[in-house]
C-alpha distance (Angstrom), angle and dihedral (degrees) to the residues before:
residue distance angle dihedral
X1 . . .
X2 3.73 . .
X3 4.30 125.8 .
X4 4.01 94.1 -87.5
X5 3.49 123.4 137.7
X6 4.21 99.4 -157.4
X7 4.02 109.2 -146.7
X8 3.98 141.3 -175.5
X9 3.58 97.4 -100.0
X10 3.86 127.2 10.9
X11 4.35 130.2 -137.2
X12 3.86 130.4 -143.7
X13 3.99 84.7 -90.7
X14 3.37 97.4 50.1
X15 4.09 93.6 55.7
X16 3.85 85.6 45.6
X17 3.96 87.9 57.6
X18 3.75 93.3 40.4
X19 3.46 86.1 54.5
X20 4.05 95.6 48.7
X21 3.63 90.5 49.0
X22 4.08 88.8 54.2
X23 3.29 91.3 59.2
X24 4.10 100.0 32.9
X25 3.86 113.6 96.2
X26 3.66 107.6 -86.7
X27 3.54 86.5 35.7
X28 3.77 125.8 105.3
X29 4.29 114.6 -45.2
X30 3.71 92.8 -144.1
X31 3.87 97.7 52.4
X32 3.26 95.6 36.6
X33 3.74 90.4 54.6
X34 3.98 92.9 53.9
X35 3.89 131.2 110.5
X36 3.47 137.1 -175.9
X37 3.82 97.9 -94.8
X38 4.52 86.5 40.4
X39 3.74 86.4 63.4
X40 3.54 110.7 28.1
X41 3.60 99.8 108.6
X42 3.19 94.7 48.7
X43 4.04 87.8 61.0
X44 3.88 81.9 51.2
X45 4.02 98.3 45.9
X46 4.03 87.1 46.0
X47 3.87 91.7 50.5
X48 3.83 88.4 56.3
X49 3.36 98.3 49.3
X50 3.50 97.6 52.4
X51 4.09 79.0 51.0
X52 3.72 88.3 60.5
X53 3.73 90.8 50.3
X54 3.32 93.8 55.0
X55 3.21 90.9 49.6
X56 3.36 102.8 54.8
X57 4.05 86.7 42.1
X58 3.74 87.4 -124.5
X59 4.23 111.6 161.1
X60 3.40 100.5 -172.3
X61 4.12 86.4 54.7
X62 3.41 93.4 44.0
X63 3.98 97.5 53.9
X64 3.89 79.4 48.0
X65 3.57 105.9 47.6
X66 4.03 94.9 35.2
X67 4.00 81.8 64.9
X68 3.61 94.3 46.3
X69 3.96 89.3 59.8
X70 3.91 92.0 34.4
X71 3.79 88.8 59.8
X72 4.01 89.2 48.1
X73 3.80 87.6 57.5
X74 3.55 88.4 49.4
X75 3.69 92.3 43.6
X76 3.63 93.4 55.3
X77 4.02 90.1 43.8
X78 3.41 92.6 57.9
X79 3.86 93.6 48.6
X80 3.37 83.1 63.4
X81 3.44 105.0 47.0
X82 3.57 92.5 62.0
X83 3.42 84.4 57.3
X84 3.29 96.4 60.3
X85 4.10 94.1 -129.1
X86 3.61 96.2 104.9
X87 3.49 140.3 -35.2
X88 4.58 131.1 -148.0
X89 3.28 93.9 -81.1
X90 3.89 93.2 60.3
X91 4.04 83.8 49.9
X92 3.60 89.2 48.8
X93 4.24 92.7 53.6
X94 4.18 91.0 36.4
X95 4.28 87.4 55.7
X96 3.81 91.9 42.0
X97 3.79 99.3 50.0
X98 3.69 91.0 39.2
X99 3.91 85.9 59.6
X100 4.21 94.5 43.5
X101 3.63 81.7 49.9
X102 3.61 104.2 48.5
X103 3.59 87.5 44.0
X104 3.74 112.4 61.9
X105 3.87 90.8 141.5
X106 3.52 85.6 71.3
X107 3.69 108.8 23.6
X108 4.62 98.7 32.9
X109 3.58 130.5 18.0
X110 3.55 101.9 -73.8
X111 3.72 116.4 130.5
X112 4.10 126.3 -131.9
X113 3.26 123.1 162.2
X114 3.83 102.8 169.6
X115 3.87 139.7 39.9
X116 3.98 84.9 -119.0
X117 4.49 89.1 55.3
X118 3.92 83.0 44.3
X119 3.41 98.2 56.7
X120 3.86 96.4 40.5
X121 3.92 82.3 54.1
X122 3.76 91.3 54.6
X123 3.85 102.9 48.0
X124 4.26 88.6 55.2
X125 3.73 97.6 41.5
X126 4.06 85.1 47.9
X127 3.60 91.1 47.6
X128 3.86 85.2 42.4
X129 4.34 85.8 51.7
X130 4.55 93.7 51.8
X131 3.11 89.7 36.2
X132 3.31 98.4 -117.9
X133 3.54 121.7 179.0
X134 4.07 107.2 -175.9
X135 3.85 142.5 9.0
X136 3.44 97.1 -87.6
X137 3.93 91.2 54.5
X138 4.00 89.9 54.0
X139 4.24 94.9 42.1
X140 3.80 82.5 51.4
X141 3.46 99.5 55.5
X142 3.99 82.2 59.1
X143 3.93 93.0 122.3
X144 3.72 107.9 -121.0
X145 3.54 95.6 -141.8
X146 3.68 88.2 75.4
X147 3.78 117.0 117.4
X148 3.87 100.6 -89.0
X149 3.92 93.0 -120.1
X150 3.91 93.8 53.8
X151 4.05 94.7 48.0
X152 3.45 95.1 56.4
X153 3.65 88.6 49.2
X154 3.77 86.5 55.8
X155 3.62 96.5 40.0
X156 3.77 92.6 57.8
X157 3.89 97.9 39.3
X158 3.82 86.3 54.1
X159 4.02 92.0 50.1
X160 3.91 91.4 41.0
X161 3.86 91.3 64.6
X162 3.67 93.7 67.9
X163 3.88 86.8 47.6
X164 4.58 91.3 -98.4
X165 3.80 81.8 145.0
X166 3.61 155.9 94.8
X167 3.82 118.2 -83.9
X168 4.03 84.7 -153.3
X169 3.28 138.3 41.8
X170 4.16 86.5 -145.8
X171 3.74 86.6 55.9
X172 4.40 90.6 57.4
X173 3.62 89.3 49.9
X174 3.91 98.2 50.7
X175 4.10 75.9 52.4
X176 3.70 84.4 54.5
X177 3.59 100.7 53.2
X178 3.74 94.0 46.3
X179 3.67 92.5 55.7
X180 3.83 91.9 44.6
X181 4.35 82.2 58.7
X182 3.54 85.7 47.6
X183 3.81 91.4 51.5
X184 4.28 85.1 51.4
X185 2.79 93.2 51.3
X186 4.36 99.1 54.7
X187 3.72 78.4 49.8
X188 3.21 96.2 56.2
X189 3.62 99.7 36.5
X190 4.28 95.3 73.0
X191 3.98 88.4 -128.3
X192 3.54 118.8 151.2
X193 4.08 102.9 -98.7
X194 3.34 89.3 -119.9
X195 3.64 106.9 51.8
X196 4.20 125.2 93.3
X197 3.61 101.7 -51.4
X198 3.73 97.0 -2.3
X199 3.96 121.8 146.0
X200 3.72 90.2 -81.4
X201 4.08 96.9 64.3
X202 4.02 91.7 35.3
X203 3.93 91.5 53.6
X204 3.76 89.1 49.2
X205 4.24 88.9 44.9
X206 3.96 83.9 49.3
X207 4.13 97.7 49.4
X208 4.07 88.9 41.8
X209 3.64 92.0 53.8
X210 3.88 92.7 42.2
X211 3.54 88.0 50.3
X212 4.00 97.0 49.3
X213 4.14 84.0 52.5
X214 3.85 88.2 59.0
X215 3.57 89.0 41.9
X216 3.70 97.1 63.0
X217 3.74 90.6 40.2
X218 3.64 102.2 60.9
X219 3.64 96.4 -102.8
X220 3.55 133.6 128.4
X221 3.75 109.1 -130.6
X222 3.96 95.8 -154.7
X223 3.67 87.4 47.1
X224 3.78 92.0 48.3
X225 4.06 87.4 48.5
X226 3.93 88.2 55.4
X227 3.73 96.6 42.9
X228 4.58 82.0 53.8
X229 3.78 89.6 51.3
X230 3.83 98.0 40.6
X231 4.11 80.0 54.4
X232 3.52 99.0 45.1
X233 3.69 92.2 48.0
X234 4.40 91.5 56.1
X235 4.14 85.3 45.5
X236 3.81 87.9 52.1
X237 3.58 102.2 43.1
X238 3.90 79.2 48.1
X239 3.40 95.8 59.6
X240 3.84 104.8 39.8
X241 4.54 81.9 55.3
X242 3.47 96.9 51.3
X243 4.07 102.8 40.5
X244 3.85 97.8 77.5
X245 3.61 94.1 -139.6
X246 3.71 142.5 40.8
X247 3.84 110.5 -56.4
X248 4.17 92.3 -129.2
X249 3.46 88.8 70.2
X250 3.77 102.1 47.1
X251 3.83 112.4 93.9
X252 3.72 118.0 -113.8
X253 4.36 86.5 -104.8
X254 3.73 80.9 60.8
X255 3.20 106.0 45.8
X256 4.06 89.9 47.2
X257 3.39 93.2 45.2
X258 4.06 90.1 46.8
X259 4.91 85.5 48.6
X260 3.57 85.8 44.6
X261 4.13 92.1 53.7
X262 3.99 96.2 41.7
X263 3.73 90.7 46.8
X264 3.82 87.4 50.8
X265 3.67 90.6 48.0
X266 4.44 105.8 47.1
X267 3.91 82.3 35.5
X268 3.72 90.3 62.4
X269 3.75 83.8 34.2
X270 3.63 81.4 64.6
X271 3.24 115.3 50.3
């Protein structure tokens, strides 16, 4: 039995010391076993579900799920701690100066009136923070373990501000339809997929473009995928009811016949 006194309702330094005794020996063997890279997708999986929360504008969720990727932070903190690099506190100070500093509108004598001025603000002083001295210093500090969708949408609103962009939106998709040739044409070519200008690279040339058409729309490309799936899911569940019998022994008239019906049918839903 550990040195804990248990109470009704817990503070910030009590989850730190929960935490520290997790790890501590005596402590819990699974937690204490853990490392950054052991538990990293959980800090991913616990991010999205307090997405989903939000979302679906659920309180109760989000007090729950906010926790969840509060203790990760403290999880990871204490990690570090014990290696003596730095320990939550030091996160603490880094986020709060980051904020004063990003925020001299507020906290100096710098003046912004608008969301747009703020954000203009932002991008130099964080440029000014890494040390970054051109665009393609702040486009590579795009993490890669973004969702593929989302970095290209950063990528290209980070080269559109110094005018690397389309003028029209007419102008991306004629870019669009060139690379989905290019793409028929690595089909159609019998090259491995992942050779020079194989299926592979023309797929990804095909989703960039798509995504720098939603881009300069207005529209979130990741949100745009989810909205296709979320479709695609009602028009399959629509086919598999209405077909009588198991789908893998429909013929592919039937089955088209049977996508072409439920589309007809939730798009009149729809309207």
């Amino acid at each position: 039995m550990v040195d804990f006194q248990c109470k009704s309702r817990y503070d910030w330094e009590d989850l730190v010391e929960i935490i520290r005794i997790l790890r501590a020996p005596g402590g819990c063997p699974w937690d204490g076993e853990q490392t950054h890279l052991s538990i990293r997708r959980c800090f991913l999986e616990e991010t999205y579900e307090v997405l989903d929360a939000l979302d679906r504008d659920d309180p109760r969720d989000m007090c729950e799920e906010l926790g969840d990727v509060l203790m990760q932070v403290v999880f990871h903190a204490q990690i570090e701690r014990e290696r003596g690099r730095f320990d939550v506190n030091d996160v603490i100070d880094g986020v709060a100066q980051k904020m004063v500093f990003r925020h001299p509108h507020v906290f100096a004598n710098t003046k912004a009136d608008t969301s747009d001025e703020v954000l203009v603000n932002w991008e130099i002083l964080k440029r000014q923070e890494k040390g970054q001295k051109s665009t393609a210093d702040a486009i590579e500090s795009v993490p890669h373990t973004l969702p593929s969708l989302w970095r290209a949408e950063k990528l290209q609103s980070k080269t559109a501000k110094v005018g690397f962009t389309y003028t029209e939106t007419v102008d991306a998709l004629k870019k669009l339809e060139e690379e989905v040739r290019e793409l028929r044409e690595a089909l159609e070519s019998g090259r491995s997929a992942d050779a020079p200008h194989g299926v592979k690279e023309e797929v990804g040339d095909v989703l960039f473009m798509a995504c720098n058409v939603a881009r300069m729309e207005g529209v979130e490309a990741e949100e745009a995928l989810h909205c296709a799936c979320d479709k695609f899911n009602s028009r399959f569940r629509a086919v598999e009811q209405s077909a009588g019998k198991p789908l893998d022994e429909c013929s592919k008239e039937e089955l088209l016949a049977l996508w072409r019906k439920a589309k007809e049918n939730l798009d009149a839903k729809s309207v």
